[in-house]
N, C-alpha and C positions, 0 to 999 in steps of 0.2 A: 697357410693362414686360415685360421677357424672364421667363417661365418655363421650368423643367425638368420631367421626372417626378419627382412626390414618390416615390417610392421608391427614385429615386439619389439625391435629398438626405437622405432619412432615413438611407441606407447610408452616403455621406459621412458625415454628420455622426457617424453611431457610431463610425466607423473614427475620425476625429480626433479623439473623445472618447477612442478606447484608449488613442489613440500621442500625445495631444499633449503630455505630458512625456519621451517617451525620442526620441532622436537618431536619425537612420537613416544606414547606408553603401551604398553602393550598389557593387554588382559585375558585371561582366561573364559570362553564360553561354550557352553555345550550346543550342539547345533545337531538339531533333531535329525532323523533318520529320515528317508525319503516312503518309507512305506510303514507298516502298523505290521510285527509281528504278533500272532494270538497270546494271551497273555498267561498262560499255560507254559508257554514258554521260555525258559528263564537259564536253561542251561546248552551250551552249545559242543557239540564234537565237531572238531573239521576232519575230511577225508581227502585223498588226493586219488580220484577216481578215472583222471585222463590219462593212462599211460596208454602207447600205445599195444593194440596184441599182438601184431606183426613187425617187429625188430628190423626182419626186411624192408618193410616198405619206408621205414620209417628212418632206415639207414638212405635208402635208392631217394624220396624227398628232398633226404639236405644234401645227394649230391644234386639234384636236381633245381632246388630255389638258390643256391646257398649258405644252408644253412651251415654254422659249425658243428663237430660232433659235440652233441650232449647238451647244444642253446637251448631245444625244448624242453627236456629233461630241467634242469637246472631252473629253467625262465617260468616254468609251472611253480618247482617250493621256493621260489620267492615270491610267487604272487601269494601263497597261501602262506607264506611265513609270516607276511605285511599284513595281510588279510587279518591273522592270528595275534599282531604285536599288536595293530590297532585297536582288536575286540577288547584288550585289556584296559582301553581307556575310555569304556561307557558304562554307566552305575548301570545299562540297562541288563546285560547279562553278563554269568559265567562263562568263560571261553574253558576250551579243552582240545589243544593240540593232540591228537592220539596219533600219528607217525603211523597211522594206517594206509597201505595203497593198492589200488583194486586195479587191473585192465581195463580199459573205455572202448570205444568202439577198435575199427582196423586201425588207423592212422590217428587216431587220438585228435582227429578235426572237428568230429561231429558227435553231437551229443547217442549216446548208447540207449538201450531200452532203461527206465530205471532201474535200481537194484530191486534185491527182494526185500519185501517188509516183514521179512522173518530176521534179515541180515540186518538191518535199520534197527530193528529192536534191538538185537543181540549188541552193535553196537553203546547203541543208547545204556542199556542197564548195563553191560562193564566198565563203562567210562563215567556213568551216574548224569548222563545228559538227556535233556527233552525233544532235542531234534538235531537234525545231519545237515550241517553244509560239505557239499561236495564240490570240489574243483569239476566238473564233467570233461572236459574237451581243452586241449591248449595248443595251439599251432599259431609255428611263425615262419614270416618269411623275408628274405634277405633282398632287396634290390639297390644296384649299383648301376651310375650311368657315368661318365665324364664328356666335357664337351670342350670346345676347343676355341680361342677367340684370341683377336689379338689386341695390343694396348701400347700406347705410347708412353715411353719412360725415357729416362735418363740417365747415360752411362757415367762413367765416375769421373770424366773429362767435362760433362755436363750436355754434352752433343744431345739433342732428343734420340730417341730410337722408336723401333717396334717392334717389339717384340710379340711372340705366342706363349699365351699361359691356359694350364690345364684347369678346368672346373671339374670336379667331382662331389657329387650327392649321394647321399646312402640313405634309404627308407628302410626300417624295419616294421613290420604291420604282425602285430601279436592277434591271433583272435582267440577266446576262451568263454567258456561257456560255467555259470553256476545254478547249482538246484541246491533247495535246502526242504528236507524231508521231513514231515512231522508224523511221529508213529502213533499216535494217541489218535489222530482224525484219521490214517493212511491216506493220505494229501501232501503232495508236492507244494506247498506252499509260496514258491518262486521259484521261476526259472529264467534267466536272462544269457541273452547272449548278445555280448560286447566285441567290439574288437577297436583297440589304439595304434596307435603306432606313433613312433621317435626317428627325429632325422638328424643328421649333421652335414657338414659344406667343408670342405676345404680345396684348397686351390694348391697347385705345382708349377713352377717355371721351368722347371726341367723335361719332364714328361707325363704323358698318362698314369704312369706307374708310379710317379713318386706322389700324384695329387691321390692316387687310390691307396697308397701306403699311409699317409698321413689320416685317413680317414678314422675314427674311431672302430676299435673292434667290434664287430655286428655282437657280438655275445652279450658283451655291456649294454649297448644300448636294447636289449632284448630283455635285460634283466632290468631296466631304468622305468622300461614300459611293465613290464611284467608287476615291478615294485606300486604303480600309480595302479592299476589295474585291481590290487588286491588293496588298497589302499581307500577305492573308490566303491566297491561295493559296502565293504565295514561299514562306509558312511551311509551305504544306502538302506542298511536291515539296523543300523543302532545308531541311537545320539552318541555323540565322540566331545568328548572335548579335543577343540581347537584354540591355540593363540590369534588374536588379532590386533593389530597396531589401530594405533586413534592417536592424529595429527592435533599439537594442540599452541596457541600460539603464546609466545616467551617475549617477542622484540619486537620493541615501536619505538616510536621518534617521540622528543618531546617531552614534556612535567613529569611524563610516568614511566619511562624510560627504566628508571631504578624498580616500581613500583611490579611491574611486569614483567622483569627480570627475576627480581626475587620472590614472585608467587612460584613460578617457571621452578626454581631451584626448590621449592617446598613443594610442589608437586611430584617433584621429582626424586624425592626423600620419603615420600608417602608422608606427609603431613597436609594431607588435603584441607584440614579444619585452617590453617593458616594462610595455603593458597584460596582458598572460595574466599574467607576475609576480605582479603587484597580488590579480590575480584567483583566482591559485592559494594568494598568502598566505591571501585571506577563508575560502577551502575549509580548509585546513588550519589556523584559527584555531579555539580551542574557545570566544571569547567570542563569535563572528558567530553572528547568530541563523541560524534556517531558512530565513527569509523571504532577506534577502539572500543567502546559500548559492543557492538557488536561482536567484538574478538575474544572479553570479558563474558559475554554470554555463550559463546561458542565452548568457552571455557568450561563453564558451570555444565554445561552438559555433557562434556569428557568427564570430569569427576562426579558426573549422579552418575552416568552409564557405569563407571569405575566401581561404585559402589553399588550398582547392582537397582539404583533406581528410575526403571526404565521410563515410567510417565512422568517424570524430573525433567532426563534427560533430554526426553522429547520436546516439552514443554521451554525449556532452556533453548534448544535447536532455531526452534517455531519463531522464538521471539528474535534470535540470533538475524534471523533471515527476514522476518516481518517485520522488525520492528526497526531495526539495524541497516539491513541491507549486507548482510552479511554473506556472499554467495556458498561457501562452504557450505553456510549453515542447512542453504536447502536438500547439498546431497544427502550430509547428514540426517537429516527429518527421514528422508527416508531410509537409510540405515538403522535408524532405532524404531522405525515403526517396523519393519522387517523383525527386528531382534523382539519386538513387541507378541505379534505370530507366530513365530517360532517358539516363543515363551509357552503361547498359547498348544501349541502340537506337544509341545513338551509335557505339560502339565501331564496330557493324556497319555502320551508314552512311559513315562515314569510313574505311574499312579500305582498307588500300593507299593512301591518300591523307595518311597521317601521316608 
């Protein structure tokens, strides 16, 4: 039986207890990068510079943690393939996979001396790129535990019983290290070292062995983290577009029942010019109570966000909540004042490239 942490199912489940009457849309937004690359910089090489030098040791390791043959190998060109699919989806730069791969230090753990910047260049101008991300360093490790407890159940005559069932946990813990080289200053421009890790649960009535069979294969979940790991720095050196959902509400009780149902379906057709209508008659109605006033302006500001107009949006949110009593509407306020700042970093990251 696959378990989770109970604290993302408790969160799940409150989150689908808010939303599971209102409808969501989902939009397109670019969501700035965490740091400012030089702006000289506009084309990228990736290299896979963690291998390790020593086969031996690196054989003697996974029998040692765990590991299977070839998780680190393999859990390295998925982080840098993710790393690479993602770069494809920021106007901020050219990506360029070169299928290049260098030695890293013994054990491919710890970050190496840099390369040469004779090597960096050479790179650079046969690929037509302005700077080097390198994978530096990739190591993982396997840990398994099972534990033993017992439960009362029911046999098939209905009698109680007790029986003993098997718990087993698997942690993988990836750690990897990236530099990104710029030859034009000879500056290491970032260098981070991260390390994630992916778990899973399941349980055996039979014995030890069948709850550690049932486990997911450490490789997958090595390659699951490896994928979010290459996934997460993209986001950290380039704006990305991202999807995000925006809750918006369709159903009420009452004269407007029809009225909000069918903005609901014209929103959801993309004819926003007929749903805001609907939603502007409810505001200007003096028989719409509060409560829907409020859900009508919650509204309005999904469809300015939708359209791209953030001090709309906001503005709409503000009133949702202040005016209304609308409690969404306050998370919301702050969700578009965020998307407000981010607008703002943006600007600067993307300039000249517009």
């Amino acid at each position: 039986m696959k378990t989770v942490q109970v604290n993302h199912l408790l969160l799940l489940s409150f989150f689908l207890s808010i939303f599971a009457c209102k409808p969501a849309t989902q939009l397109q937004v670019i969501k700035p990068a965490a740091i400012n690359l030089p702006d000289h910089i506009n084309a990228l090489a990736t290299i896979d510079r963690s291998k390790p030098s020593s086969g031996f040791v690196d054989v003697l390791e996974g029998g040692v943690t765990g590991e299977s043959i070839h998780q680190d190998r393999n859990g390295r060109r998925r982080a840098l393939e993710v790393l690479t699919a993602t770069l494809t989806r920021t106007p901020r730069f050219k990506v360029i996979d070169t299928g290049l791969e260098y030695t890293g230090s013994e054990t491919g753990s710890t970050f190496n001396t840099p390369l040469p910047w004779d090597e960096i260049e050479h790179i650079c101008q046969k690929f037509g790129a302005d700077a080097v991300i390198a994978i530096e360093k990739f190591d993982s490790n396997n840990f398994r535990d099972v534990t033993s407890r017992k439960r009362k159940t029911k046999d098939k005559d209905g009698k109680e019983i007790e029986e003993t069932v098997f718990d087993a946990k698997q942690t993988v813990e990836v750690n990897l290290g990236w530099r990104i080289y710029d030859p034009s200053t000879k500056t290491i421009i970032d260098e981070v070292d991260v390390t994630d890790s992916g778990s899973d649960s399941e349980t055996g009535r039979k014995s030890d062995k069948e709850a550690r069979e049932n486990l997911d294969d450490p490789r997958q979940v090595t390659y699951r983290v490896s994928e979010t790991a290459g996934r997460k720095y993209a986001e950290r050196i380039a704006p990305i577009w991202i999807t995000v959902s925006r809750r918006y509400y369709k159903k009420t009780k009452g004269s407007y029942q029809e009225a909000m149902a069918k903005a609901g379906r014209l929103f959801e057709t993309d004819n926003w010019e007929g749903a805001v209508d609907i939603w502007q008659n409810i505001l200007s109605s003096a028989d719409a109570d509060v409560e829907l006033k409020g859900m009508a302006s919650y509204n309005m500001a999904v469809a300015c966000e939708k359209r791209g107009l953030l001090q709309a949006a906001l503005d709409w949110a503000q009133k949702s909540y202040g005016e209304y009593g609308n409690k969404k509407g306050r998370n919301y306020v702050s969700t578009i004042r965020n998307r407000i700042q981010d607008q703002e970093i943006l600007e600067q990251q993307l300039k000249q490239r517009t």
